[in-house]
C-alpha positions in Angstrom: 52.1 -38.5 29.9 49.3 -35.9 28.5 50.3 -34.1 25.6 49.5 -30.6 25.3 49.7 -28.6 21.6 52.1 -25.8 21.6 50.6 -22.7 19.9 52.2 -20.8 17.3 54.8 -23.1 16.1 55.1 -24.5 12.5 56.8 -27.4 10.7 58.9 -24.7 9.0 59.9 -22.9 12.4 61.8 -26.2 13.3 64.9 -26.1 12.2 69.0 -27.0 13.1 69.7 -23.8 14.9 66.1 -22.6 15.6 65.4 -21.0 19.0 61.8 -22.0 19.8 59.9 -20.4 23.0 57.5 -23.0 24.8 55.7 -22.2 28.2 58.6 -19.2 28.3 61.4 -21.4 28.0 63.6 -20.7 24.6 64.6 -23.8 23.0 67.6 -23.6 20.6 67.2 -27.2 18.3 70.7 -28.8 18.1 70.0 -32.0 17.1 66.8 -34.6 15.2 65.8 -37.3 17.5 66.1 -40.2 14.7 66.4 -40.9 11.2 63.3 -40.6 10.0 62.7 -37.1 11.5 66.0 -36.1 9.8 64.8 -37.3 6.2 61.5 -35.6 7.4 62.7 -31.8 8.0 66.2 -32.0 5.8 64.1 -32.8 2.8 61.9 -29.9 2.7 64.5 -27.6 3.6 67.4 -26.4 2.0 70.1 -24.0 2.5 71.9 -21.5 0.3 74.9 -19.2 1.8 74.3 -15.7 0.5 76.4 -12.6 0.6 75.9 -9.1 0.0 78.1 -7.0 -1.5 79.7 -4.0 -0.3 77.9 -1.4 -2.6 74.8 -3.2 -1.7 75.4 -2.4 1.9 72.7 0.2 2.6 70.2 -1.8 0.7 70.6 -4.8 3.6 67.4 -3.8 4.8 65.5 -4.0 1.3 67.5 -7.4 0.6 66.4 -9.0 3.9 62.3 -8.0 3.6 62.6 -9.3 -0.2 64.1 -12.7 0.8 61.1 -13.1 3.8 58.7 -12.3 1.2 59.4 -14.7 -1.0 58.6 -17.2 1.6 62.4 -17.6 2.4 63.5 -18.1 6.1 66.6 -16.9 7.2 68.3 -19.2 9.9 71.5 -17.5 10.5 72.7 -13.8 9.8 76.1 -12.5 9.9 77.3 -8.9 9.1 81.2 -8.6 9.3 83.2 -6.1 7.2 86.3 -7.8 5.9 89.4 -5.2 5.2 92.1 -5.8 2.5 95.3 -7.4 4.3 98.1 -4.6 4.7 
């Protein structure tokens, strides 16, 4: 089997959860093929669950472009409004 490089992708692109486009396919990554590729990845990337406030709402924008450059990735974004129970 001849293996051919796949432009454009990183080491830090490859994450659970990360969609991935090769030869026009999209690849979502659900899952490390072994043990030592999970050590490999889960070791130089952690996660922290972040919310933003609700007077911070119209700075989202601002938040999000400071996070990306401090060489932060963001994996999985979720804007819901939550509403006090009547």
């Amino acid at each position: 089997m001849k293996r051919m490089a796949t432009e454009n992708i990183t080491t830090r692109e490859l994450f659970l959860g990360s969609i991935i486009t090769v030869r026009s396919r999209q690849l979502r990554l659900v899952d490390y093929a072994d043990i030592s590729t999970k050590n490999k990845f889960e070791s130089a990337a952690s996660r922290t669950f972040a919310m933003v406030k609700p007077d911070c709402y119209t700075q989202t924008g601002k938040i999000i472009d400071a996070i990306y450059q401090n060489g932060f990735t963001i994996s999985k974004l979720k804007m819901s409004k939550f509403t006090n129970p009547q």
